[in-house]
C-alpha positions as CSV (number, residue, x, y, z in Angstrom):
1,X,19.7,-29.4,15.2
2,X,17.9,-30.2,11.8
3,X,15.6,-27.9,10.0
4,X,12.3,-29.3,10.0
5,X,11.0,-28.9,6.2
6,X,8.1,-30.6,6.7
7,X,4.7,-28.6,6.8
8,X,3.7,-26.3,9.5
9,X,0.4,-25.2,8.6
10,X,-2.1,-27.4,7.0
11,X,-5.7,-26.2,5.8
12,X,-7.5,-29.4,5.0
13,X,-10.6,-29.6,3.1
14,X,-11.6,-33.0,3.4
15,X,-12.1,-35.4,6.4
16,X,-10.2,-38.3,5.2
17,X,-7.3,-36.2,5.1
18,X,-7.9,-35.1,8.3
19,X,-8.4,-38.8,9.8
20,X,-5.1,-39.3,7.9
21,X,-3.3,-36.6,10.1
22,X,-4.6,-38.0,13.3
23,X,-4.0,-41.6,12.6
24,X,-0.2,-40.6,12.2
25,X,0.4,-38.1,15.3
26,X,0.6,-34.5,13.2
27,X,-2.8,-33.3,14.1
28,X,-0.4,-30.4,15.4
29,X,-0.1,-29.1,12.1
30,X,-3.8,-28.5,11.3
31,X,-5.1,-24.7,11.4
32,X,-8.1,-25.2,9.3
33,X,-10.6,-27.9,8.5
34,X,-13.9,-28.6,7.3
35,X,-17.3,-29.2,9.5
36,X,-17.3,-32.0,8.6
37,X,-14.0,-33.3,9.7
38,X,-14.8,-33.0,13.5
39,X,-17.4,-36.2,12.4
40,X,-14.5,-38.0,11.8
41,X,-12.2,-36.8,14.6
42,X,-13.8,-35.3,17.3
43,X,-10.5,-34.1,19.2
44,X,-10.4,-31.3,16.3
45,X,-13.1,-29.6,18.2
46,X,-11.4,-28.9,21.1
47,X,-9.0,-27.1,19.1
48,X,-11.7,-24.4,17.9
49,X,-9.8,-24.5,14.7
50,X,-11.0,-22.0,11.5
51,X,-13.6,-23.6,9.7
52,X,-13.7,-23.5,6.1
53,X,-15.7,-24.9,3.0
54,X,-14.4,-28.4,1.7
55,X,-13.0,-29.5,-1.7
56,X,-16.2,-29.4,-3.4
57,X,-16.9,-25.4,-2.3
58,X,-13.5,-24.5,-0.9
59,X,-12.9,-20.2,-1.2
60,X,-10.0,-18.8,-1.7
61,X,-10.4,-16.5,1.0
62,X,-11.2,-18.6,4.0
63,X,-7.8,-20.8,3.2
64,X,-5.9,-17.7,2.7
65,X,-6.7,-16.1,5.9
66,X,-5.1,-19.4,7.5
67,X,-1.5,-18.5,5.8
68,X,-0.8,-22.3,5.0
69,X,1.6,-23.8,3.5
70,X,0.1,-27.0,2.5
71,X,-3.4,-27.8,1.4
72,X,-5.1,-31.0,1.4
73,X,-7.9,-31.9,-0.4
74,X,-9.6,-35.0,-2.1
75,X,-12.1,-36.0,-5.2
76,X,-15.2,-34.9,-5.3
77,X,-13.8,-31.7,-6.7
78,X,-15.4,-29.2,-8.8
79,X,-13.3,-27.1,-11.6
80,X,-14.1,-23.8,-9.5
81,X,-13.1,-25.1,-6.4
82,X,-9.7,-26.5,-7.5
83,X,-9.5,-22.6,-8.6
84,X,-10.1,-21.2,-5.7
85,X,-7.3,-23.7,-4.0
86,X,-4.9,-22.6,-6.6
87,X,-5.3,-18.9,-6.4
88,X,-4.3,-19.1,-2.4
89,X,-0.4,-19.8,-3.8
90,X,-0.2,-22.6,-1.0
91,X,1.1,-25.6,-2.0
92,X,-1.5,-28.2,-2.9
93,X,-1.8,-32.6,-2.4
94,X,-4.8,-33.3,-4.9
95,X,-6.1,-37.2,-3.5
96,X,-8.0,-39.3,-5.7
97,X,-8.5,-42.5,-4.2
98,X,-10.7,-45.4,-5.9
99,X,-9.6,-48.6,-4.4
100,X,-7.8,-49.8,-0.9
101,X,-4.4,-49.8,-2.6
102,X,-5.2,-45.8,-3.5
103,X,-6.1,-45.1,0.4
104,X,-2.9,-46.9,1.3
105,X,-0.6,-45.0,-1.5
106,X,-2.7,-41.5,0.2
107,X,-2.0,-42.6,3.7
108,X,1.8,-43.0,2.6
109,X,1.7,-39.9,0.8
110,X,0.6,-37.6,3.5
111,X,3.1,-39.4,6.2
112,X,6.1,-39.1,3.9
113,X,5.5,-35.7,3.5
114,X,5.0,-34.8,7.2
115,X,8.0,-37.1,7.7
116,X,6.4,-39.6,9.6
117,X,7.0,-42.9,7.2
118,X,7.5,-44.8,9.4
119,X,4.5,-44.6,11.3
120,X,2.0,-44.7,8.0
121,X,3.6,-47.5,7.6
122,X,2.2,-48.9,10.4
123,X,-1.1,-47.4,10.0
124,X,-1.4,-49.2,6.7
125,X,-0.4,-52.5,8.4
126,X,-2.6,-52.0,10.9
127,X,-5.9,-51.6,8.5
128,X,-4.8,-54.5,6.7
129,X,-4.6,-56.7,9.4
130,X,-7.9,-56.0,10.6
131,X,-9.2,-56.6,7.1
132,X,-7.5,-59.5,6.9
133,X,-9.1,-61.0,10.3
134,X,-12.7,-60.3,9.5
135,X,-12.0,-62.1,6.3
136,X,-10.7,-65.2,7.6
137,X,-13.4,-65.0,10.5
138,X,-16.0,-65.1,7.4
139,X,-14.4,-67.5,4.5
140,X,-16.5,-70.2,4.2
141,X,-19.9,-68.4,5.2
142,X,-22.5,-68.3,2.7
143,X,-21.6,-64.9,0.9
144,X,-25.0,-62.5,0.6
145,X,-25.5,-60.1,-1.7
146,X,-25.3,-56.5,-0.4
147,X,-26.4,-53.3,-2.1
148,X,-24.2,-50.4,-0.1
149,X,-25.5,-47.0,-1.2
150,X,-24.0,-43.5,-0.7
151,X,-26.5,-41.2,-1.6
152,X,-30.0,-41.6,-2.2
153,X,-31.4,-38.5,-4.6
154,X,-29.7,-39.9,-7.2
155,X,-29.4,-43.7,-6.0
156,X,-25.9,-44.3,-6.2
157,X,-23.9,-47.5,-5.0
158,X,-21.2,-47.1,-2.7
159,X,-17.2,-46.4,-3.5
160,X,-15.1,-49.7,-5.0
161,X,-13.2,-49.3,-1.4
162,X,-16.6,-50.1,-0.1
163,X,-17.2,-53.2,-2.8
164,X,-13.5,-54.6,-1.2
165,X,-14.7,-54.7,2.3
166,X,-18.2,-55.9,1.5
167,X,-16.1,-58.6,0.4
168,X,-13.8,-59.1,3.6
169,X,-16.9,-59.1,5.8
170,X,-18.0,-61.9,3.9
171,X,-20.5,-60.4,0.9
172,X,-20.7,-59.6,-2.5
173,X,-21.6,-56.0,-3.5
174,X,-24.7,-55.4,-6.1
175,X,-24.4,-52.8,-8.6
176,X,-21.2,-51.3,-9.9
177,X,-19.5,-49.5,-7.7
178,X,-19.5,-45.3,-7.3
179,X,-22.5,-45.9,-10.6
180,X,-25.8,-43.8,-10.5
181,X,-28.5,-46.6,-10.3
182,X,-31.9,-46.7,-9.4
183,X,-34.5,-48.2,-7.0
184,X,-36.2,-50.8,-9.7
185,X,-33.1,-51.8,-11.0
186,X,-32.0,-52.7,-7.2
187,X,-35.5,-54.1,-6.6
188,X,-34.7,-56.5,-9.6
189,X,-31.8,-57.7,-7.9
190,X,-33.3,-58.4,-4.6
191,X,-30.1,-58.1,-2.2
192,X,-29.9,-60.2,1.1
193,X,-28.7,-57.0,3.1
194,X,-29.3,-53.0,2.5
195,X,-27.1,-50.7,4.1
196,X,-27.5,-46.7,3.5
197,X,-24.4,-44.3,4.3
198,X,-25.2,-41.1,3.2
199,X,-22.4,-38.3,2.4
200,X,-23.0,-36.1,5.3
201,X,-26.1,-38.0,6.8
202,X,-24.1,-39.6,9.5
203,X,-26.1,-42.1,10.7
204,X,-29.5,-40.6,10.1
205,X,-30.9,-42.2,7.2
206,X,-33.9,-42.6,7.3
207,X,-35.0,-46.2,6.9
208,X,-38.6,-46.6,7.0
209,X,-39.4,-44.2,4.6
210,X,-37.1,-45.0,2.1
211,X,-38.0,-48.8,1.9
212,X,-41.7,-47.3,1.6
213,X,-40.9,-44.7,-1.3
214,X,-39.2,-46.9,-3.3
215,X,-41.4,-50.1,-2.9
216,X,-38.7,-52.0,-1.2
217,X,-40.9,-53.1,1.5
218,X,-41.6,-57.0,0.1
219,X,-37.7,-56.7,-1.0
220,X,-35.7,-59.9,0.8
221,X,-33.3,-57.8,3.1
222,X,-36.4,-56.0,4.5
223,X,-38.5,-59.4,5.0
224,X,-35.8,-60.4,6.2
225,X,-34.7,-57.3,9.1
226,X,-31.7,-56.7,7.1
227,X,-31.8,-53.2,6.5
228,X,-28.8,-51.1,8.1
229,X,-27.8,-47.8,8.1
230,X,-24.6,-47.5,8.7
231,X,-22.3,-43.8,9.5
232,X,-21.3,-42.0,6.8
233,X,-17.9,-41.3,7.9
234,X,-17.2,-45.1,8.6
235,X,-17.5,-45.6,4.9
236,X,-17.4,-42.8,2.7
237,X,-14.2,-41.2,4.3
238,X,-11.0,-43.6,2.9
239,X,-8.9,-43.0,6.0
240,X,-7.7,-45.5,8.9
241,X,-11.8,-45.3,10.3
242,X,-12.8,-47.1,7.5
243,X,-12.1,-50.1,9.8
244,X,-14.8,-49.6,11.6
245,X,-16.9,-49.6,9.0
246,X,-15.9,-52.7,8.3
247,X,-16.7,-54.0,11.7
248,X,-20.0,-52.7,11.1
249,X,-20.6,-54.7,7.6
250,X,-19.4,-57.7,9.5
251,X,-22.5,-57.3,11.9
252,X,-24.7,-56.5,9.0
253,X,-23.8,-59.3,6.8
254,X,-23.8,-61.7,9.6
255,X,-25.1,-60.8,12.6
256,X,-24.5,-64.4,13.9
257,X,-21.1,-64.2,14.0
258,X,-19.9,-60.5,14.6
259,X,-21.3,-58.3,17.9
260,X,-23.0,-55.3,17.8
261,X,-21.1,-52.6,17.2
262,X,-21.7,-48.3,18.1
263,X,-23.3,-46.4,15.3
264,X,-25.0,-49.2,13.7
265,X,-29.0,-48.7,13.2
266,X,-31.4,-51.5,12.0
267,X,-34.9,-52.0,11.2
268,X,-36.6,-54.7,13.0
269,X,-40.5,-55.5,12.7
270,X,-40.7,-52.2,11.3
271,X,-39.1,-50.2,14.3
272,X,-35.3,-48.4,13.9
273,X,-33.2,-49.9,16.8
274,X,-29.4,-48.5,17.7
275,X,-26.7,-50.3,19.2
């Protein structure tokens, strides 16, 4: 029989890399993981795995006391955190990702080095075929202009990952993507749609009030009952679920053509409905 050199023990500190491992079978290997990974893959609860602080606050000692030999983390990082990763001796996958081609590229990293090409290959097919469907289902619709924000103290715009599937599901992002902007300067542009997905909000943004504090009330997307709020790990987590957060811009961009899908929240007539 064949050694197996792949990993054994992975701590990860993000939850797209733990998407990453479910989407390609080696959930196995996980002995740690953040709280906020379970958002993203549920099945990790019922593994009562150690929890411990993510890329942006990981400690040296909570990883250590998992004894693993790789670590997995991803951007946002702070200097003090990649520290603390470092002094734990494990070895350590750094991901940066930007764009769809950079999830793809992370998603092909990780399998290779659990050898399981083959099936992130397959993943990645997978994602693009779906992309590729809701695309075609919306070229030659009238493409409205969407601001996609993931935070809202500062205002910032939403990932360029999140700019390319605004795209597929047939709009055009306002703002510049990942860029701090603010709520006059989106008022100026007057969008056709609004979507919020909060880092770590899940899907409880709160809608009303932030049309009212920023005077977006007689802004076209809320005349209009465009205003979605959309889960956080459905677009802020570049993994395999990001599909499904494209399903859910499909129904937001146009509602006409997509059905509802689970998660998605809207303001009609001034009321918050889910579906």
């Amino acid at each position: 029989m064949p050694l197996d050199h792949t990993p054994q023990r992975i701590v990860s500190l993000q939850p797209s890399a733990t998407a990453i491992l479910a989407a390609i079978g080696k959930l196995d290997r996980l002995v740690a993981c953040t709280k906020y990974c379970v958002d993203v893959s549920p099945e990790v609860r019922e593994r009562k795995l150690a929890i411990v602080r993510d890329s942006w606050t990981a400690d040296t000692n909570q990883i250590a006391a998992a004894q693993p030999d790789l670590v997995i983390a991803a951007v946002p990082y702070q200097e003090k955190a990649v520290t603390e990763i470092l002094k734990t001796g494990a070895r350590f996958l750094g991901l940066a990702p930007k764009t769809l081609a950079d999830i793809y590229t992370d998603i092909a990293a990780i399998s290779g080095i659990m050898g399981a090409s083959d099936r992130g290959e397959e993943v990645i097919a997978t994602m693009q075929r779906e992309i590729e469907t809701v695309s075609q289902q919306t070229a030659g619709k009238a493409r409205r202009r969407v601001f996609c924000e993931e935070w809202g103290k500062p205002l910032i715009t939403s990932q360029p990952w999140v700019a390319e599937l605004v795209y597929a599901a047939g709009g055009t992002l306002v703002g510049v993507p990942g860029a701090e902007t603010s709520a006059d300067a989106i008022l100026r542009e007057d969008p056709d749609v609004l979507v919020a997905a909060w880092c770590g909000a899940g899907n409880r943004v709160p809608l009303e009030k932030i049309l009212r504090d920023r005077g977006w009330t007689g802004m076209r997307a809320a005349q209009q009952n465009r205003v979605y709020c959309i889960p956080d790990e459905f677009l802020n987590t570049p993994a395999p679920t990001l599909v499904r957060g494209l399903h859910a811009l499909a129904v937001a961009i146009h509602p006409e053509s997509f059905p509802h899908v689970s998660g998605l929240k809207c303001i009609t007539n001034i009321a918050v409905h889910s579906y």
